[in-house]
N, C-alpha and C positions, 0 to 999 in steps of 0.2 A: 888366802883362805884355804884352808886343810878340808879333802874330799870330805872325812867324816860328819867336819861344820859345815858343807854345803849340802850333805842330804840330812843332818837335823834339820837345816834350816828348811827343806824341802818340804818333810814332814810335819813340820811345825805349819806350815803355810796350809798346806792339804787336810790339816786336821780345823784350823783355822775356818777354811772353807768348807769345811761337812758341819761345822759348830752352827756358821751364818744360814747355810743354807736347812741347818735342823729348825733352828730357832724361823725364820722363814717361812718354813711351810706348818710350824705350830701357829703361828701367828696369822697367815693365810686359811687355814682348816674352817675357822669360826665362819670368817669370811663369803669364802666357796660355800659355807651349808645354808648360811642366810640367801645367800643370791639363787641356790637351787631353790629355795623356798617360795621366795619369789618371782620368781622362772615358772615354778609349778602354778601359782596363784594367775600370772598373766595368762599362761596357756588356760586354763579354766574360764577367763573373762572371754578370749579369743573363743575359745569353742561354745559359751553360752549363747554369744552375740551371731557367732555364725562369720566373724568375719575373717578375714587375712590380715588387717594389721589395723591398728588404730592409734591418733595421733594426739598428743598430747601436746601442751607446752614444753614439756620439757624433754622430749622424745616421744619415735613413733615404736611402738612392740608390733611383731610379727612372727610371721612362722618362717621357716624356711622345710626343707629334707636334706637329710643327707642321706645317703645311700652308701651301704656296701655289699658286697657279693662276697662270697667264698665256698668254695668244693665239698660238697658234703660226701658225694659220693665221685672220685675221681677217675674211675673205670666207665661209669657211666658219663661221664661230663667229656673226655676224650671219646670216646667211639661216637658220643652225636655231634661231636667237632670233624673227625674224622669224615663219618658218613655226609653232613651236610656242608663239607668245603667252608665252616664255622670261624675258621684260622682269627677274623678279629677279633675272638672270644677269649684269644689267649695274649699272654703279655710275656715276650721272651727274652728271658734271662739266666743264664749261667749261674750251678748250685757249686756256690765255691767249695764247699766241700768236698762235693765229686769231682770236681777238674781236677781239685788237689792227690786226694787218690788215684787219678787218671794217671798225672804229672807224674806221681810216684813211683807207681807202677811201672811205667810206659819210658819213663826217662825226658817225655815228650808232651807238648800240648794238644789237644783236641783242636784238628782244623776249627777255624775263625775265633778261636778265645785270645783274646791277649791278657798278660797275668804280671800284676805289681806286685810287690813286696816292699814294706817299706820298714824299717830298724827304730824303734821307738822305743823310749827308754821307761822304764818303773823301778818305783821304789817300793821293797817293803820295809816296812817296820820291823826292828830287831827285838827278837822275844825278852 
């Protein structure tokens, strides 16, 4: 098989797979907005009744939380870390971006980062 017939055929598959997964999530849409609908309706029985979950024959409805945090103000969310010894406040991870510019620059890595690379191939489409 000739490179140019094996990235048609690449492209053909990838477009293949944006088709199913278009078709998918049209077919899915009605779906998700019915079930928010009644998502909404349960919560409304749950908060009239007062209760946390209530059980049916054919399933129990309940609440749960989820939770998420994030930095509104990040000068002030580090200096009350700082000043109160807060450190499990934070979660540490390496901004690939800046190491990469470090790396750049430096010729060299930032003590304790270790850095992959890995060689992945893509296709585009010829105009």
């Amino acid at each position: 098989m000739k490179l140019s017939e094996v990235v048609a055929k690449y492209i053909e598959l990838r477009d293949k797979k944006a088709n199913i997964k278009a078709e998918y999530d049209m077919q899915i849409a009605p779906i998700e907005e019915k079930m928010a609908k009644i998502e909404g309706k349960l919560v409304e029985v749950l908060n009239q009744t007062g209760g946390k979950s209530i059980s049916t024959p054919h399933g129990t409805i309940y609440t749960s939380v989820r939770s998420y945090a994030s930095v509104a103000d990040r000068e002030a969310f580090f200096e009350f870390v700082k000043q109160n010894g807060e450190w499990p406040l934070l979660e540490s991870r390496a901004n690939k971006t800046a190491v990469q510019e470090y790396r750049d620059l430096h010729q060299d890595l930032p003590p304790g980062i270790n850095w992959r690379e890995e060689r992945i191939v893509n296709v585009r489409r010829s105009s």
